[in-house]
C-alpha positions in Angstrom: -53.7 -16.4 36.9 -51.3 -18.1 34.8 -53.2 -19.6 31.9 -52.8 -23.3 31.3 -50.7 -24.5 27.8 -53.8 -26.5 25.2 -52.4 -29.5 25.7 -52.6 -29.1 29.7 -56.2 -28.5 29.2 -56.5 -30.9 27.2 -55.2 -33.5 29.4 -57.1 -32.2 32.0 -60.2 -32.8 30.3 -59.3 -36.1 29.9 -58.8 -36.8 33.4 -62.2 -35.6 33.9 -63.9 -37.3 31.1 -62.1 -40.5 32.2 -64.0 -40.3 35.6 -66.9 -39.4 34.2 -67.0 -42.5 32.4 -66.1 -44.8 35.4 -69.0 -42.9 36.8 -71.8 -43.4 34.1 -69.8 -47.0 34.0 -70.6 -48.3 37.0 -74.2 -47.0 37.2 -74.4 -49.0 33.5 -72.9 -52.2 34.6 -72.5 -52.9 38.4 -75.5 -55.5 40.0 -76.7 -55.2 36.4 -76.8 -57.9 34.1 -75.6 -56.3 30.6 -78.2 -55.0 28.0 -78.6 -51.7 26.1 -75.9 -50.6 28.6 -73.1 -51.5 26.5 -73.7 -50.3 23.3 -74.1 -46.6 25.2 -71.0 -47.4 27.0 -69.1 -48.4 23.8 -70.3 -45.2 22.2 -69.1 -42.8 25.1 -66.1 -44.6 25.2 -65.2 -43.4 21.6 -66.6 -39.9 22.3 -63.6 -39.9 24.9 -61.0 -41.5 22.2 -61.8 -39.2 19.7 -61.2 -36.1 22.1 -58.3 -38.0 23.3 -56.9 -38.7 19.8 -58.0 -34.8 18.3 -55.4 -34.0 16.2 -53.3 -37.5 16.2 -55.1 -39.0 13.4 -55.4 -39.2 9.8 -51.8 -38.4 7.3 -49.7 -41.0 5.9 -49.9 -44.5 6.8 -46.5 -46.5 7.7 -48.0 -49.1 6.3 -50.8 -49.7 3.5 -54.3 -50.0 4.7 -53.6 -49.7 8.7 -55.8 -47.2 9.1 -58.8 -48.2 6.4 -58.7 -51.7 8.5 -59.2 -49.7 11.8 -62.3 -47.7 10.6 -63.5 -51.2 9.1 -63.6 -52.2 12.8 -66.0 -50.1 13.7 -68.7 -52.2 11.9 -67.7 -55.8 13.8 -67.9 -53.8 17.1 -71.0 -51.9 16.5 -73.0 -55.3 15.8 -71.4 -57.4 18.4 -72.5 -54.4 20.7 -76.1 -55.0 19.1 -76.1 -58.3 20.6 -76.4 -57.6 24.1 -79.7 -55.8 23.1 -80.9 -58.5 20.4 -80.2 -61.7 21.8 -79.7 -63.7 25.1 -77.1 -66.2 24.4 -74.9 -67.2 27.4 -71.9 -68.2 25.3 -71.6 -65.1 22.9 -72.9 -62.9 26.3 -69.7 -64.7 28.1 -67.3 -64.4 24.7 -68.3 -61.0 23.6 -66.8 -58.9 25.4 -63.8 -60.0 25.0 -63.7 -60.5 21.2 -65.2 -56.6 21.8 -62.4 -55.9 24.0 -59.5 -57.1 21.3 -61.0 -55.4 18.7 -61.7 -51.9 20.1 -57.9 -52.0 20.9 -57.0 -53.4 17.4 -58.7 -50.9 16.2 -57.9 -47.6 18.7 -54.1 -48.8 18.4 -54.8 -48.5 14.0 -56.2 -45.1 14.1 -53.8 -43.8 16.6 -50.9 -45.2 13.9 -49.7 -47.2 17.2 -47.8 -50.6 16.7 -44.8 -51.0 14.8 -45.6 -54.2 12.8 -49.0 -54.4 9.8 -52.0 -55.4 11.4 -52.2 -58.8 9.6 -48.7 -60.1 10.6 -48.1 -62.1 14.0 -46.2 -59.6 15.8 -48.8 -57.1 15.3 -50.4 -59.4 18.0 -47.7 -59.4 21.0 -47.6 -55.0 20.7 -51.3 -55.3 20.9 -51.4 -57.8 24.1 -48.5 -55.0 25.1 -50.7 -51.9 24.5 -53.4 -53.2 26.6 -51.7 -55.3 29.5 -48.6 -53.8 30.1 -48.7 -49.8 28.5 -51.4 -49.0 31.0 -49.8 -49.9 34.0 -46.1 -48.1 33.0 -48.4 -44.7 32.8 -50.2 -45.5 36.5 -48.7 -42.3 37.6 -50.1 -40.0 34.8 -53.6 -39.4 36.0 -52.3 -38.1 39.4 -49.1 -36.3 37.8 -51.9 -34.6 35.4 -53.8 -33.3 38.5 -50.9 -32.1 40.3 -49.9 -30.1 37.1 -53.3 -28.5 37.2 -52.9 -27.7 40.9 -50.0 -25.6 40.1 -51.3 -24.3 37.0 -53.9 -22.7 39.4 -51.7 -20.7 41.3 -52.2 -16.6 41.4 -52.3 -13.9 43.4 -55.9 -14.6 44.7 -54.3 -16.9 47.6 -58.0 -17.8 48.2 -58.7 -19.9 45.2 -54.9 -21.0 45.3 -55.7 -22.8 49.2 -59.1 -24.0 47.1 -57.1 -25.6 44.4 -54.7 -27.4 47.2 -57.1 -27.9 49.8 -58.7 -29.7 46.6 -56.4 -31.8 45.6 -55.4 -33.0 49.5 -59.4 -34.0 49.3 -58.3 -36.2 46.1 -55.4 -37.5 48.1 -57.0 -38.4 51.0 -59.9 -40.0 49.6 -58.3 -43.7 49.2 -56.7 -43.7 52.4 -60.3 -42.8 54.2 -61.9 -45.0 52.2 -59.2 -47.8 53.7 -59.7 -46.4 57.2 -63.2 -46.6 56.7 -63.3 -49.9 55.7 -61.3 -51.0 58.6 -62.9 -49.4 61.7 -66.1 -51.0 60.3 -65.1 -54.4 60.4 -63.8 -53.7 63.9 -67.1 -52.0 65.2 -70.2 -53.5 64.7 -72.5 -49.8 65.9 -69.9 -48.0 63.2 -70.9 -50.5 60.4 -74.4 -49.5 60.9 -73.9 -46.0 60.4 -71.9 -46.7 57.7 -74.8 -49.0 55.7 -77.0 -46.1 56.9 -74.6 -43.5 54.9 -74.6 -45.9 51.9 -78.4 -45.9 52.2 -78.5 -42.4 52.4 -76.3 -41.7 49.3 -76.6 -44.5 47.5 -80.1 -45.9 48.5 -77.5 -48.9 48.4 -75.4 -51.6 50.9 -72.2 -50.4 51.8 -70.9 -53.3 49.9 -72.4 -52.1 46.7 -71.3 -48.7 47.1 -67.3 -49.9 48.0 -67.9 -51.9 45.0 -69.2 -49.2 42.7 -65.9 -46.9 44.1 -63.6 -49.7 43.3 -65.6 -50.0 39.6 -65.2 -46.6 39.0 -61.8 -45.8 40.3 -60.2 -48.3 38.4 -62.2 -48.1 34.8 -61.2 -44.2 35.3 -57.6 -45.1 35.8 -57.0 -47.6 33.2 -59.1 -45.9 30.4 -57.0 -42.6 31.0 -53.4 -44.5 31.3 -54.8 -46.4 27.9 -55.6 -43.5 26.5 -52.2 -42.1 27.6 -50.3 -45.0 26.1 -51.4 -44.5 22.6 -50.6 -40.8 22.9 -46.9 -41.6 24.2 -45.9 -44.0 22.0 -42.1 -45.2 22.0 -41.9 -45.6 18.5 -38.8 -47.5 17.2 -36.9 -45.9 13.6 -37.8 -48.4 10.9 -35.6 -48.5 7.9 -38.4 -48.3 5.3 -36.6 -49.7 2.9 -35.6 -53.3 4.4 -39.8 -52.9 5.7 -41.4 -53.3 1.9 -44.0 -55.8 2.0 -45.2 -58.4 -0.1 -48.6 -59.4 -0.9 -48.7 -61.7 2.0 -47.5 -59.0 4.6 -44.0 -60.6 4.1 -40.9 -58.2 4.1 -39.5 -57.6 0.8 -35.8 -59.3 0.9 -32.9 -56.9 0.2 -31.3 -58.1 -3.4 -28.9 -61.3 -3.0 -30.5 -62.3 -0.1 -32.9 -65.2 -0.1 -35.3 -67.3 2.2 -33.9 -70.8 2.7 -37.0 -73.1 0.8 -37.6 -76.3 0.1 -36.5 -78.0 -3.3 -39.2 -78.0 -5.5 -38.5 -81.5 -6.7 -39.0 -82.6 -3.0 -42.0 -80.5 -2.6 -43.8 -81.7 -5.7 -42.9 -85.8 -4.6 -44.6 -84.9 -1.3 -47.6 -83.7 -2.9 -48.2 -86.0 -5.3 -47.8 -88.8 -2.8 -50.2 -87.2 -0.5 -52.9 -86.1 -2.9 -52.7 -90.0 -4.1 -54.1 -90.8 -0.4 -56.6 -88.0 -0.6 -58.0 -88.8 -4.0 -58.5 -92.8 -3.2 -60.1 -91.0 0.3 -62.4 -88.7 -1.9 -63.2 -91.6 -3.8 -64.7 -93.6 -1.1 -66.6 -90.6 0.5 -68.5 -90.8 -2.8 -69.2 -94.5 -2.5 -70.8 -94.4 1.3 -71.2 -90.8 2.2 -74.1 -90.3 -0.9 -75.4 -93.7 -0.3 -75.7 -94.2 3.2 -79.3 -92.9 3.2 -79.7 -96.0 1.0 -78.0 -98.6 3.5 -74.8 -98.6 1.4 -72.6 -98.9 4.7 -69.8 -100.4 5.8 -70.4 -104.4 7.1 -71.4 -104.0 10.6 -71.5 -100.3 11.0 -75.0 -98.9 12.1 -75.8 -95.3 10.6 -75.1 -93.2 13.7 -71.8 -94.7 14.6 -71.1 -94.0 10.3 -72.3 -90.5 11.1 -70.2 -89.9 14.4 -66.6 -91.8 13.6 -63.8 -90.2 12.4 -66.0 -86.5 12.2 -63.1 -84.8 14.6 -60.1 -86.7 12.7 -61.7 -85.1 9.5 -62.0 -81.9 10.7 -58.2 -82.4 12.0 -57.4 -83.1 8.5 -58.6 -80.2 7.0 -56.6 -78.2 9.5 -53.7 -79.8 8.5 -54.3 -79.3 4.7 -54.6 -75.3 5.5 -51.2 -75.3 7.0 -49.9 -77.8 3.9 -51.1 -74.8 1.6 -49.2 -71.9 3.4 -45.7 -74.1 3.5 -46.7 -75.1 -0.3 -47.6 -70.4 -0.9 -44.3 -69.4 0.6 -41.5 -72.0 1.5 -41.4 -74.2 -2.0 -38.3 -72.6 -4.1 -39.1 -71.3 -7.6 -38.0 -74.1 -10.4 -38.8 -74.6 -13.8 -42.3 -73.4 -15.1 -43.2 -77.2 -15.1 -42.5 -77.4 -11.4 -44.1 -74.5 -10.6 -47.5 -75.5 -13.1 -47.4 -79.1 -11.3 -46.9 -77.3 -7.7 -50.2 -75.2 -8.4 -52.3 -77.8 -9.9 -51.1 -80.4 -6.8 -52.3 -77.6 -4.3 -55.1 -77.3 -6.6 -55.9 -80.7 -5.8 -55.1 -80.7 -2.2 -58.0 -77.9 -1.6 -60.4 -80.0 -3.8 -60.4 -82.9 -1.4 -60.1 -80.8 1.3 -63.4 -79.7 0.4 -64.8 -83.1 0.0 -63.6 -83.7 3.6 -65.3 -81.1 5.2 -68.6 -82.0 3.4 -68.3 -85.5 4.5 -67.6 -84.2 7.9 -71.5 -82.2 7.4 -72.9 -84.4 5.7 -71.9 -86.9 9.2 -72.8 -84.4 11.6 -76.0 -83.9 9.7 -76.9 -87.4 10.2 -75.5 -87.9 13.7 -78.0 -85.2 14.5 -80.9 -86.2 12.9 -80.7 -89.2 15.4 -79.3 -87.3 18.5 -81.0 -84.4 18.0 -79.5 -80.4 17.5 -77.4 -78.6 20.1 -75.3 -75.9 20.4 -71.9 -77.8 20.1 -73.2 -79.3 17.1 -74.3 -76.4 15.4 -71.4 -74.3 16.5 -69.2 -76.9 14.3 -71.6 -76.8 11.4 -70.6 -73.0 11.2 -66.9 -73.8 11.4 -66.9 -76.0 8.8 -68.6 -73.8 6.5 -66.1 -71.3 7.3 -63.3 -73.8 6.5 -65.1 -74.6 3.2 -64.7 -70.7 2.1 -61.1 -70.5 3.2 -60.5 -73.4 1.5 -62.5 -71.4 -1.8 -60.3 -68.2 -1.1 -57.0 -70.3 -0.7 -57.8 -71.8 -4.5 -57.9 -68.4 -5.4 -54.9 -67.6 -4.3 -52.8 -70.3 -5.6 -53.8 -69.3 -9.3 -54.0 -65.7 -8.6 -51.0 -64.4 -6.2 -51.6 -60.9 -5.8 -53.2 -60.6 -2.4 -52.7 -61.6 0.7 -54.2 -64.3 2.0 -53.7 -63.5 5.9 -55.9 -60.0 5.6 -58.6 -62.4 3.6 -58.5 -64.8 6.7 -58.5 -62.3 9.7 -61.4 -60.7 7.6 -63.3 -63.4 7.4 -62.8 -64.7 10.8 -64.5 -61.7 12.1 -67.1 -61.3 9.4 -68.0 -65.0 10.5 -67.9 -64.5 14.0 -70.5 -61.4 13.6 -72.8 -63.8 11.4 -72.8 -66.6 14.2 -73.9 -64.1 16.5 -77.0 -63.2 14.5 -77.9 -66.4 13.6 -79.7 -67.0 16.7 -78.3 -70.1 17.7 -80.6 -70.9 20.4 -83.7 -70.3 18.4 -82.7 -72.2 15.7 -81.5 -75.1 17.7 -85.8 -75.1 19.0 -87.1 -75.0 16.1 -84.7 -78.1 15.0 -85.7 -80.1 17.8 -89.2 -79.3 17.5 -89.3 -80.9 13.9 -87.8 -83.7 15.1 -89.9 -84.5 17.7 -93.0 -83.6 15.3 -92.1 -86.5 13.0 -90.3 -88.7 15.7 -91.9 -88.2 19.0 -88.4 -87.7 20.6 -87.6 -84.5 22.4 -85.1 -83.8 25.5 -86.9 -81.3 27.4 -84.3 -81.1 29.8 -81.7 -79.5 27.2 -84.4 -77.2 25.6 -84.8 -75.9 29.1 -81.5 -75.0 29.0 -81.8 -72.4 26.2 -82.0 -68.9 26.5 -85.3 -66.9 26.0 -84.0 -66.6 22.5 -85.8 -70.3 21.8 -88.6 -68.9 23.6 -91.3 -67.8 20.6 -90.6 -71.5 19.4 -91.2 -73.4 22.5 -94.5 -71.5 22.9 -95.6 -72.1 19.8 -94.6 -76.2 21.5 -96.5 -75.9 24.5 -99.3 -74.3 22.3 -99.8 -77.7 20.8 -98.7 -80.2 23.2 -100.3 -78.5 26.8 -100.0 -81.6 28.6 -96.2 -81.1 28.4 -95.8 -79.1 31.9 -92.3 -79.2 31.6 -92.7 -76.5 29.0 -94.6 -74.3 31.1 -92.2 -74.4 33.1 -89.5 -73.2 31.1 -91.5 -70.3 30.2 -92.2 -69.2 33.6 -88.8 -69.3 34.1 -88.2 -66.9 31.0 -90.5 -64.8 32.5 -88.8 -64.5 36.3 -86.1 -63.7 34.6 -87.3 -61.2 32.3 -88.9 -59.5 35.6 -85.7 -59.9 37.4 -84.2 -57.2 34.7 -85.8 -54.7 35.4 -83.3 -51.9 35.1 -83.2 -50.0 32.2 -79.5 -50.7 31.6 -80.2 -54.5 31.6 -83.1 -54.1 28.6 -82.9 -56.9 26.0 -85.3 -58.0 23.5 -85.3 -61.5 24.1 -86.6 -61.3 27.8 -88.6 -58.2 26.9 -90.9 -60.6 24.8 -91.3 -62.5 27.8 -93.1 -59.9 30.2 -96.4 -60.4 31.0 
């Protein structure tokens, strides 16, 4: 027999692994709601990258830090996996695996030295929609090219196991167009379709329709995890002139000599800040004035506390926004003039972050009051979160205007995903409980309907509730329902902590 090449062989166990992974995939996932499932799936995933990738990895970087911020992924992922066991929060259940999704290929396309661009810099982002939307699909023929190789690798003078090997991979052929057929003579005979549901049964101790959608499941994840995988093996990689690719601090290319970036005059720049910072100080100013004495009824004429709270929070927020994007025109596209310039253009940036910052506390300290009134929900604490992340990339941005060797976009993407993780664990749903439920203990004010809406995150909070106040049936209710659910999953694959607590 003529003995396959390594890297046939290794291909080959690809294929397989990849359809052993649709397989364990869809006996994870399919008619299961997600639990401890993922994180195992996540981790055999990478068991087949890594064979994948044997070999491909490690040596020099083309550029600095690509592949320390691809082993740095592994800790977002990991944790956001976590969550599926930990917590039962529809929104981060729903967002999750995307954000999961993004990152693994971030990350696989890092330690595979695939992408052409840094990871912090905007183009990094169209090759990585690329890798993952369009890559696959140009490589559909690979898996069925790879089997066809191994066929013929298989030929020898033992015609026996040859006509095994073909009559094989005819089998493998065949299978989708039976599986059509089937389909089809089903729907057209109604004593067939019952001997088919019977086969499912049989096999599958399933529906039919479960197990055509368990094929589909796995036929497809095997398919598009092996052309993936085949993608960042094959990469097309363009020459780069490494010397017109130097980076800045910021990610930004290094100009060749004579060349320069059109900027805006620093005369003009520093009249545009001054004149803006004039409106921001007076602004600041008057946050002072009503924002630290509204508990004391130091308000506007006319204006009731929770309108105070509520107006203008989104426009502040808006603000802020806008100040971030001030900053980065005021970093890179303000030309270098004399040292007074450039001391007046840091200290006016300076400024600009300073009542950026008293912005976004007046927009808390509003939302904090707006709640205390309206009571705490998701939304709401959702936006407290942002805004503390605003207020530490406005701290980092400070920084950075003093200090100018870093850059400030592999801060930010850092942080965004740092935060993200932290908003996960905070255990929004639980916290937003025990909110309401001090509330209601010193106002009598509760909407049970929303706290029914929480997951069985908020559950060890609401019993504690119904505890004290039995004659609320309303929150017996919601319990029960925790409970249903909790007995609903009762799969393995579908464990979570959250509903666990809830069994009986």
């Amino acid at each position: 027999m003529r003995d396959p090449a390594p890297w046939q062989r290794r291909y080959n166990n690809m294929w397989i692994l990849s359809i052993l992974l649709g397989v364990l995939g869809q006996y994870l996932f399919v008619g299961r709601p997600a639990g401890v499932s993922v994180p195992i799936f996540v981790a055999l995933f990478y068991v087949l990258f890594f064979y994948a990738m044997k070999g491909r990895m490690g040596g020099f970087d083309r550029w600095r830090g690509q592949s320390r911020m691809g082993w740095f992924l592994f800790a977002p992922i990991a944790l956001l996996s976590m969550t599926f066991v930990l917590y039962a929060n529809e929104l981060f259940r729903f967002l999750n695996p995307i954000v999961m999704f993004i990152l693994i290929v971030a990350q696989t396309m890092l330690l595979a030295r695939g992408g052409s661009q840094p990871w912090h810099r905007p183009r990094f982002v169209l090759e990585h929609i690329k890798q993952w939307l369009v890559t696959p699909f140009a490589h559909l023929t690979a898996p069925f090219n790879t089997m066809s190789d191994w066929v013929n690798s298989r030929r020898d003078t033992n015609k026996a196991r040859s006509v095994a090997g073909k009559v094989g991979f005819g089998l493998m052929l065949a299978a989708p167009l039976l599986f059509v057929v089937v389909l089809l003579l089903a729907s057209a005979d109604g004593i067939f379709m019952s001997w088919v549901n019977k086969l499912g049964t049989l096999f599958a101790g399933d529906s039919i329709d479960s197990v055509v959608s368990r094929i589909i499941f796995t036929c497809c994840l095997s398919i598009y995890v092996f052309c993936y995988l085949w993608g960042l093996l094959f990469q097309k990689r363009k020459a780069v002139d490494m010397s017109a690719a130097e980076l800045t601090p910021d990610g930004e290319p290094k100009l060749r000599p004579g060349v320069e970036r059109e900027k805006v005059d620093p005369i003009s720049a520093a009249t545009v800040l001054v004149c803006v910072n004039v409106v921001y100080v007076l602004f600041a100013a008057i946050q002072f004035t009503y924002l630290f004495g509204a508990a004391e009824g130091l308000l506007p004429g006319g204006t009731a506390y929770a309108e105070y709270a509520r107006r203008g929070f989104s426009e502040l927020v808006i603000v802020s926004l806008i100040n971030i994007g001030i900053l980065l025109v005021g970093l890179h596209f303000i030309g270098k003039g004399s040292m007074l310039f450039e001391r007046l253009r840091q200290v006016m940036l300076s400024v600009l972050m300073g009542c950026t910052l008293v912005m976004l506390i007046s927009a808390y300290s509003r939302l904090s009051m707006y709640e205390e009134v309206y009571g705490y929900t998701e939304l709401r604490l959702l936006v407290h979160g942002f805004m503390i992340f605003l207020g530490v990339l406005m701290a980092v941005a400070f920084v950075r205007i003093w200090y100018t060797r870093f850059s400030l976009a592999k801060i930010y993407i850092a942080l965004a995903i740092t935060s993200y993780v932290i908003m996960n664990f905070a255990n929004i749903d639980a916290r937003i409980a025990v909110n309401n439920i001090a509330r209601f203990e010193e106002t009598g004010k509760i909407d049970m309907y929303y706290l029914g809406t929480l997951s069985a995150d908020a559950a060890p909070a609401i019993v504690k509730l119904w505890e004290k106040h039995p004659e609320y049936t309303q929150l017996e209710s919601i319990l029960k329902g925790y409970e249903g659910e909790a007995q609903r999953r009762n799969h393995w694959q579908s464990w979570n902590l959250s509903y666990h607590r809830q069994l009986p």
